[in-house]
Residue, then its C-alpha position, 0 to 999 in steps of 0.5 A: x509496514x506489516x512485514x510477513x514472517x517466513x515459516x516452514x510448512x510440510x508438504x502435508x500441511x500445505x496441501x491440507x491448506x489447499x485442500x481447505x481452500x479449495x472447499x471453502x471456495x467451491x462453497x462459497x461460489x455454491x452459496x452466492x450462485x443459489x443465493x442470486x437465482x433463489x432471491x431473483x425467483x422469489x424463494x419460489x424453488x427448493x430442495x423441499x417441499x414442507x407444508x403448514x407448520x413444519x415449512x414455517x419452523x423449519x424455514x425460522x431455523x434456517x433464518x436464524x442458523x445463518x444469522x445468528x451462526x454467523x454471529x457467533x462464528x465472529x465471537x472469541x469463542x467462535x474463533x476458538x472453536x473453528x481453530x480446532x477444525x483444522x488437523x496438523x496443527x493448522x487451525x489458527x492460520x486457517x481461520x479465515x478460510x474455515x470461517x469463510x466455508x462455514x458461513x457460505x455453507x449455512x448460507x447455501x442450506x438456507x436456499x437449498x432447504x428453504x420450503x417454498x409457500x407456493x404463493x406469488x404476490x407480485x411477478x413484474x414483466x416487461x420494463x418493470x422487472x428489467x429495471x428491478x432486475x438492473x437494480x438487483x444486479x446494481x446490489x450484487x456489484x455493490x456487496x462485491x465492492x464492497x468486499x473487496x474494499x474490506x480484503x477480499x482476501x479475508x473475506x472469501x477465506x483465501x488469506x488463510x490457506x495461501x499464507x500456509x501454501x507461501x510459508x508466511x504467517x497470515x498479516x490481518x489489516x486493520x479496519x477499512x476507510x477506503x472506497x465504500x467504506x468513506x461513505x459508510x461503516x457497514x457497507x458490507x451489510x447495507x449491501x446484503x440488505x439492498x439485495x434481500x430489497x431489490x429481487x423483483x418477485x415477491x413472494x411470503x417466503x421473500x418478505x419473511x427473508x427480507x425483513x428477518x435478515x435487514x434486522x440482522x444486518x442493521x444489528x449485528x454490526x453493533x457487536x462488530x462496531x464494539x469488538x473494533x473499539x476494543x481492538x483499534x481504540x481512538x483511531x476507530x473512534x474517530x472513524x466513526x465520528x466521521x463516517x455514518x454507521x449505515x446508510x451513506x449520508x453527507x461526511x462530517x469533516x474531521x478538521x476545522x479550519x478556522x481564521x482564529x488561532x488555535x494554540x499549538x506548539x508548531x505549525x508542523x510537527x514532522x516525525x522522521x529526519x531522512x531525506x523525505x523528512x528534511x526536505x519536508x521540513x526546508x519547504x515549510x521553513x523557508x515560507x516562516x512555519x514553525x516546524x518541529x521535527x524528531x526522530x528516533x535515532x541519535x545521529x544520522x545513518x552513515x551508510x549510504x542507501x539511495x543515491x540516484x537523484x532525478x531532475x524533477x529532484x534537482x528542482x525541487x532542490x532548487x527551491x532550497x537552493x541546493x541543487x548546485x551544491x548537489x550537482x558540485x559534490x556528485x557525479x552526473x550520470x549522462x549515459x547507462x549502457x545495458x549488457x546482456x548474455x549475449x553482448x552490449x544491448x543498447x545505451x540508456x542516455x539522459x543527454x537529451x532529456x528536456x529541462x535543465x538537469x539531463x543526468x542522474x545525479x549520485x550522491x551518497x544519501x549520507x551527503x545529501x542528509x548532511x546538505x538538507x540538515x544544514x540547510x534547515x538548521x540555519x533556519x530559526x524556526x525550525x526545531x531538530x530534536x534527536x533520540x525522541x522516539x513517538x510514543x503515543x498520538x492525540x488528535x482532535x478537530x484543531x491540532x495533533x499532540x505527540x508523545x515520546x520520552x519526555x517530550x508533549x508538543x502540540x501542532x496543527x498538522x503532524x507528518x510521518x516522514x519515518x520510513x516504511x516501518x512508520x510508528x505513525x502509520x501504525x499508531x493511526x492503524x492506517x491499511x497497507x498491500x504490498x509483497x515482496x520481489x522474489x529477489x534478493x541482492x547484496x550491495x557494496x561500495x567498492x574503492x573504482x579501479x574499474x575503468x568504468x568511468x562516469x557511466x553507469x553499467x547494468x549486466x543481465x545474464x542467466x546467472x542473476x543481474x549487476x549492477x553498477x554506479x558511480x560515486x564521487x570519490x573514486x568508489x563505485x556501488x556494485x548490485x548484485x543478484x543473489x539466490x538468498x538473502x546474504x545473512x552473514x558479513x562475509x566479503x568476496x562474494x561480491x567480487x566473485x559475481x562480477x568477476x562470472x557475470x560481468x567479466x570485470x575484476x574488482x579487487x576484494x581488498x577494495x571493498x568499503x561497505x556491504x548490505x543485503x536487502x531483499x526489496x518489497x513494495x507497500x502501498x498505504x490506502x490512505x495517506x492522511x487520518x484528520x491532521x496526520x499525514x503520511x509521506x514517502x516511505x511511510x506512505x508507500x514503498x518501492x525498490x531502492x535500486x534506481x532511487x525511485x523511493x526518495x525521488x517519489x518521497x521528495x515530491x509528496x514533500x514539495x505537493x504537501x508543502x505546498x498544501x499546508x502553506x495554502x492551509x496555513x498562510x492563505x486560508x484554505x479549506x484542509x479537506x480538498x488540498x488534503x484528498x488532492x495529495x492523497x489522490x494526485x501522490x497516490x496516482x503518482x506511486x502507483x506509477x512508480x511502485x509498477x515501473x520498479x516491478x517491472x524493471x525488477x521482474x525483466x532484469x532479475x529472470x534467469x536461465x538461457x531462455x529467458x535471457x535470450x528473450x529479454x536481450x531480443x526485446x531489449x536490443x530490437x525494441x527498447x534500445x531500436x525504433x521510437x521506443x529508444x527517445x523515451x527511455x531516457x526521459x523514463x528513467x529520470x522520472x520525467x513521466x511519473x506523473x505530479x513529480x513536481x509541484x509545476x507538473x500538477x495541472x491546475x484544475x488537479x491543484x490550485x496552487x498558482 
C-alpha cells in the first residue's frame, strides 16, 4: 500500500498551491468548453480572422504547439522545466498541476486563435445532425471515463496542489488496467480521436484538425508506451500482450488452461502466513492441492490484533473443523450496550440473529493463527517455510516462479495473502485508492477488573470514543480515541481516558499491552494479474475495530479456494472464476470498507453538538422502531454480501 507521508507546508505555500490550482482548472474548463462549441461548429468561430497564407501557417503552428508542446511537456526535460514554474520551492509537487494548466492553455489557443477558412462543406439538419451529435456527445462521455479510469486526479492537475494544501507528499499510481483500459491501452487518446471524428459540421478547417491530430494521437502513445517499459517493466509488458494498443478488439487470455500437466513445484504458492493466509492454505489442503506458503517473519506476531469473529467466519471455520474449538477457547459476545453523553442509548444484541452462531466471538489473533498453523501443519501437503522473504516474480502463461533468499519455487497459481503493505501487489504494480479516517486511537489489553462482564460496551462522548471487548482470560481490550498519534510507550493514558469518559477505573497496574494506529482504508482496483492473486488485506483494507478486515479476508479465501479447486481438480476455465472473485470480493469490500467508514465517522465526532445529534439518532432511530431488528445481523456481517461461499448465487458463481 502506497502510505502518504505528512510534510509540513506554510501558510504561503499552501495558498500559493491553491492559488495553482484554481488557474489551472479555470484553465482546463476554458479548453474543454472552447474545444466542445468550436468542434461541434466546424471550426467555423474564432478570435481571428487571417486570410490566404498567414490563416494556413498560423493555424499549422497552433496544431503543432499542442502536439508536439504536449510531447515534450511528458519528456524528462519537460518535467524539468515545469518544476522550475512554480516559487517556494513547489515545483516538483505541483507537477501535475502546471502540466495539467499548461496543456489546457495551448489546447484553448488553439481554438480561440484558430483563423476560420469560411467555408462549409457539410452542415446536416434534422435526424442526421441529432444523431451525430448523440455520437459527439457519446465521444465526450468516453474521454471523461476515461480519464477518470486513468486518475482524474492526475489528470485534471489536482493531485499536485491538494497533497500541498493536506501536507502530504503526492503518491503517483501505477499505470491503469481498469475499466476502459481492459479493452484498450490508450483509450484516452482513442477517445480524443472519436471527438475530432464524430462533430457533425465539416468544414477544411475541421478535416486539417482531424487528421493532423489522429496522427498524434495514434503516435504519440508509442513514447508514452517506452517510457512505461522502462518504469513498470514485466508487469507493463504482460499488460501489453493482453490488451490491444489502440482500437478495442477481442482480450488475449493471459492464462492457459490445459487438461496436460504443467511442471510446478506446487499447485499454490501463497506468500503471507496471517490469519487470511492459513485459512487459504487449510481450504486447498484439505481438497489434496499441494500448497507452499512463506512469509517473512521468523515466528508468529504474538500481539493480538483482530480478535472479533463473525458467524459467516464461524462457518467457514467449520469447514476446517475449527470452529468449536474456537468457540471453546473465546468469549462469545450476545449483547453491545452503546453509551452516549447523555446516558445508555440502546443495546446491539446478536441473540437473534439467523443461523447457528448468534455471537461474536473474541478471540486474540495470536489463538487463532495458533489453531490455523496447527490445523495446516497436520496436513502432509502443505509446505510452511519461515524467514523467506519474496524477493522477485515471474510469470507466464502456466505458472508463477518466486524468488527470496534461496528459495525458487514454482506453482500454478501464486496469492499474496501479505498484509496491506504487500510486496506482491507492489512487485505486480497493481493500482490502489484509500486515505485515511482522521482519527487516531491507542489500544490496550488490560487484566478485567471491571465488572463488565461478557458484553461488549462502546462510549460516544464530546471528548472522543471507548471502547471496550471481552477476552478469555479474564483481560479486556480497551479503545480509546486520542487527538494524535501516540508515539511514545508511556502507559496511563489509557486508564485516564476511561476514567473521564466512561466513568470506570481501570487500574494501570493491570495494563499488559498498548498500541497506537491510526486506521486508513485501501482498495486494490484489480485483485489478480495472470496467475496472481490478491487476498484480504493485500487486496483491500479497512478499520481493524470491530474486526471487519480478517472477517472480509477469510471470505475471499473460502471464494477463492473455491475457485482453484474448480480450476485445478475439475477442469474449469481461469478466466471467468477469476473475474467472478475479482468482481463478487470487490463488491463485498466495498460494502465493508463504507460500513467501517461510516461507523468510524459516527462515533469518532466530538463537541456538544455533535453528541447531542448522534445520541438523538442513535436512541430514536437505530436502537427504536424497525431499524433496532437489523442491527444485530449488521454487525455480525450477516448482510456483507458473498460472506460465504453459500451466499453467492448461483447465476454469480457456479460452484454447486
Amino acid at each position: 500500500m502506497n502510505t502518504r507521508a505528512e510534510l509540513t507546508y506554510s501558510p504561503a505555500q499552501r495558498f500559493t498551491a491553491l492559488g495553482y490550482g484554481l488557474a489551472s482548472h479555470t484553465l482546463f474548463l476554458a479548453s474543454v468548453a472552447a474545444m466542445f462549441w468550436s468542434l461541434y461548429n466546424g471550426l467555423h468561430l474564432s478570435l481571428l480572422h487571417l486570410h490566404g497564407g498567414a490563416a494556413a501557417l498560423v493555424n499549422l503552428l497552433l496544431l503543432l504547439q499542442f502536439a508536439l508542446g504536449h510531447t515534450l511537456l511528458l519528456s524528462s526535460r519537460g518535467r524539468r522545466f515545469m518544476t522550475r514554474l512554480a516559487p517556494l520551492g513547489l515545483g516538483p509537487a505541483l507537477s501535475t498541476t502546471i502540466f495539467a494548466g499548461l496543456a489546457s492553455l495551448q489546447l484553448l489557443a488553439t481554438f480561440l486563435f484558430w483563423s476560420s477558412s469560411d467555408t462549409v462543406w457539410w452542415a446536416p439538419e434534422g435526424g442526421v445532425k441529432l444523431t451525430l451529435s448523440l455520437l459527439y456527445g457519446i465521444s465526450w462521455l468516453l474521454l471523461a471515463k476515461s480519464m477518470g479510469d486513468a486518475g482524474l486526479d492526475t489528470q485534471v492537475g489536482i493531485l499536485g496542489w491538494r497533497s500541498i494544501w493536506r501536507g502530504e507528499k503526492p503518491v503517483y499510481r501505477p499505470f491503469a488496467r481498469t475499466g476502459m483500459f481492459r479493452y484498450s491501452r490508450q483509450p484516452i487518446y482513442s477517445s480524443f480521436t472519436l471527438i475530432l471524428w464524430t462533430a457533425p459540421v465539416w468544414t477544411p478547417d475541421h478535416l486539417a484538425v482531424a487528421l493532423l491530430w489522429s496522427a498524434y494521437c495514434v503516435l504519440a502513445p508509442l513514447l508514452k508506451e517506452k517510457r512505461y517499459r522502462q518504469w513498470y517493466g514485466a508487469a507493463f509488458e504482460r499488460y501489453q500482450q493482453r490488451v490491444p494498443y489502440w482500437f478495442p478488439a477481442r482480450m488475449r487470455p493471459s492464462i492457459t488452461h490445459s487438461s496436460q500437466p504443467v511442471t510446478a513445484d506446487h499447485d499454490v504458492a501463497i506468500v503471507g502466513a496471517g490469519p487470511v493466509g492459513l485459512m487459504l492454505a487449510g481450504l486447498l489442503g484439505q481438497k489434496g492441492l499441494n500448497v507452499l506458503v512463506v512469509d517473512k517473519r521468523t515466528e508468529p506476531l504474538r500481539h493480538s490484533q483482530a480478535i472479533g469473529i463473525t458467524p459467516p467466519s464461524l462457518e467457514i471455520l467449520a469447514r476446517l473443523g475449527l470452529a468449536e474449538e474456537f468457540v471453546r477457547r473465546g468469549v462469545q459476545i450476545r449483547d453491545c450496550h452503546v453509551h452516549g453523553q447523555t446516558g445508555w442509548l440502546g443495546c446491539a444484541s446478536f441473540r437473534d440473529i439467523p443461523g447457528p452462531h448468534r455471537c461474536i466471538l473474541s478471540l486474540p489473533q495470536q489463538q487463532t493463527l495458533d489453531l490455523l498453523e496447527a490445523r495446516v501443519a497436520a496436513m502432509p501437503n502443505v509446505r510452511l517455510l519461515r524467514g523467506v522473504e519474496i524477493s522477485n516474480i515471474e510469470q507466464d502463461a502456466s505458472s508463477v516462479t518466486l524468488h527470496g533468499g534461496s528459495l525458487t519455487a514454482t506453482a500454478r497459481w501464486l496469492v499474496g495473502c501479505d498484509g496491506s503493505r504487500s510486496q506482491v501487489r507492489e512487485t505486480l504494480r497493481m493500482r490502489t485508492r484509500g486515505g485515511s479516517y482522521g482519527c487516531h486511537f491507542l489500544m490496550g489489553d488490560f487484566i478485567d477488573r471491571s465488572g463488565l462482564k461478557d458484553e461488549a460496551h462502546l462510549w460516544f462522548t464530546r471528548d472522543g470514543a471507548v471502547e471496550a471487548f471481552p477476552l478469555p482470560d479474564g483481560r479486556r481490550r480497551w479503545i480509546v480515541q486520542t487527538s494524535e498519534s501516540v508515539t511514545d510507550g508511556r502507559h496511563g493514558l489509557i486508564s485516564r481516558l476511561v476514567r473521564e469518559r466512561a466513568g470506570l477505573d481501570i487500574a494501570v497496574e493491570d495494563q499488559l499491552n498498548q498500541s497506537p494506529f491510526s486506521p486508513r482504508w485501501m482498495q486494490s482496483e484489480q485483485y489478480h494479474d495472470g496467475r496472481v492473486i490478491l487476498c484480504g488485506d493485500a487486496a483491500h483494507l479497512m478499520s481493524p475495530i470491530g474486526g471487519q478486515g480478517m472477517n472480509t479476508g477469510w471470505a475471499d479465501a473460502e471464494f477463492l479456494a473455491e475457485s482453484l479447486i474448480a480450476i485445478e481438480q475439475h477442469g474449469r476455465e481461469p478466466r471467468p472464476l477469476l473475474e467472478a472473485y475479482d468482481r463478487c470480493r470487490h463488491r463485498a469490500s466495498d460494502v465493508a470498507i463504507a460500513r467501517a467508514a461510516r461507523g468510524m465517522w459516527l462515533g469518532t465526532r466530538q463537541g456538544l453538538v455533535s453528541s447531542w445529534l448522534r445520541d438523538l439518532f442513535m436512541r430514536e432511530a437505530l436502537f427504536k422502531g424497525p431499524l433496532s431488528r437489523c442491527i444485530g445481523p449488521y454487525f455480525a456481517m450477516l448482510t456483507i454480501p458473498y460472506n460465504t461461499v453459500k451466499a453467492v448465487p448461483e447465476k454469480v458463481f457456479a460452484l454447486r
